[in-house]
N, C-alpha and C positions, 0 to 999 in steps of 0.2 A: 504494500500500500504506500509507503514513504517511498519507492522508488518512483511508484506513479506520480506521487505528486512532484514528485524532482523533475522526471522528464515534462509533465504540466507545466509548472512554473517555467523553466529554461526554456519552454518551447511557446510561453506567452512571452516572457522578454522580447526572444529573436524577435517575435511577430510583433514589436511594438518597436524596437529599436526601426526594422524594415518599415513601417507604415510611416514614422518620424522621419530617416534619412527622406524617405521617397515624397514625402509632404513637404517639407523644406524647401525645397529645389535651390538653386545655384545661388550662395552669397558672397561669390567672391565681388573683389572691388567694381572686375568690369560688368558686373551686372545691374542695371539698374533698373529693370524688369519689374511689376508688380503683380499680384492675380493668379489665375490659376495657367495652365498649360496654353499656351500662344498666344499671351497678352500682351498688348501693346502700348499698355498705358505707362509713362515713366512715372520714377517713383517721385520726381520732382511734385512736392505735395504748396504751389505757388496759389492756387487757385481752391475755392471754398468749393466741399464737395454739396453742398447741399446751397440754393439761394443766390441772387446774384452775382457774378464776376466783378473784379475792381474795376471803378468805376462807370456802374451800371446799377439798374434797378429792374426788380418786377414791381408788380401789381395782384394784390389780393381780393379776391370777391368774395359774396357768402357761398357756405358749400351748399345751401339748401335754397329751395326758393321762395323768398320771400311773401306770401299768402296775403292779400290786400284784397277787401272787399268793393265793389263799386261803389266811386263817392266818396270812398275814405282813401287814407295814406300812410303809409310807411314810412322810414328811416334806411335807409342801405348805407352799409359803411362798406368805403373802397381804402382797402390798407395797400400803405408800400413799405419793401424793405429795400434797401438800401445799401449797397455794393460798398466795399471799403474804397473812399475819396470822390465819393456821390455826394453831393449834398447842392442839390441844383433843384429848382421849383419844379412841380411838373404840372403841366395843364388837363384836363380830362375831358374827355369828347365823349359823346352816347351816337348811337344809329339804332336802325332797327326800334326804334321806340315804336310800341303800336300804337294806334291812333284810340285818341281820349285819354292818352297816359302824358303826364308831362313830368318833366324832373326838375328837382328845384335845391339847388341851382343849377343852371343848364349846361355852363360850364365851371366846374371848379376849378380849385388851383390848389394842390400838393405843396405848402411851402416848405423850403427845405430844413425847417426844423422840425416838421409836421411827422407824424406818422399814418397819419387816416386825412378822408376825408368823407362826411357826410351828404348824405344827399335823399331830399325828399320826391318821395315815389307818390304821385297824385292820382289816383285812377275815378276818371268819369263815371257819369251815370250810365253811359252810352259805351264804354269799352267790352270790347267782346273776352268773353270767359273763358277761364283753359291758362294753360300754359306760355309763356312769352320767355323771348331769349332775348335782351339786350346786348349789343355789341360797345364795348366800353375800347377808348383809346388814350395812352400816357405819351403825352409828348413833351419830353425835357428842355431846356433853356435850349441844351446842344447836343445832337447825338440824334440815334436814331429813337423811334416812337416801341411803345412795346403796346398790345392787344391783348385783350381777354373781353369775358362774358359775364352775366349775371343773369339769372332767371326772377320770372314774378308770377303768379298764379292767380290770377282774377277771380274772384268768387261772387256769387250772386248774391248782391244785397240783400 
């Protein structure tokens, strides 16, 4: 029985030492490879993995869509996060508004110390019901503009 467990043990080592070398892969100097097998990403870590790149921004909408009855209105808040050495105004455009919805204010403006901006969602007595996608647009002092969406869900008074 203790032999068994001898050759067990020795023979979960091996198989742990092999699964380690073989997971590892190559750390010499000239590698600077990161990832699993044929990745091509360098390990040069300059750039934020998650949010926008320096000096740039997105734009946040809500994840769910906003439920406004006809006649009444809402609040949407539009967040930005902000790229390290961004700190520039950003203006906001809407398209796609259906008709009898108005937004208020029509254009905002992101100032660069700001983190959100507000915006009242008005729906008429006349707006048709169901589902609506706004088309929202960031366009900075300089540089190029960034896109995104908001939804609104019209309900019957």
């Amino acid at each position: 029985m203790v032999s068994l467990m001898k050759w067990f043990c020795a023979g979960f080592v091996t198989l742990s030492l092999a699964v380690l070398v073989g997971c590892s892969g190559d750390h010499s100097a000239s590698s600077n490879k990161v990832g699993g097998p044929g990745a091509t990403v360098s390990s040069d870590r300059g750039e934020p993995l998650f949010g926008p790149k320096e000096g740039e921004f997105s734009l946040h909408t809500p994840t769910f869509a906003a439920k406004i009855k006809q006649g009444a209105s809402d609040v949407v808040t539009i967040g930005i996060k902000r790229g390290k050495n961004f700190d520039e105004d950003v203006a906001l455009s809407f398209s796609k508004v259906p008709d009898h919805v108005t937004l208020d204010p029509k254009n905002p403006v992101i100032k660069k110390g700001d983190t959100e901006a507000k915006v009242t969602v008005k729906v008429g007595e006349e707006a048709g019901l169901g589902d609506h996608e706004i088309t929202l647009r960031g366009q900075p002092t300089k540089g190029p503009e960034v896109g995104g969406t908001f939804k609104i869900t019209v309900e019957k008074k």
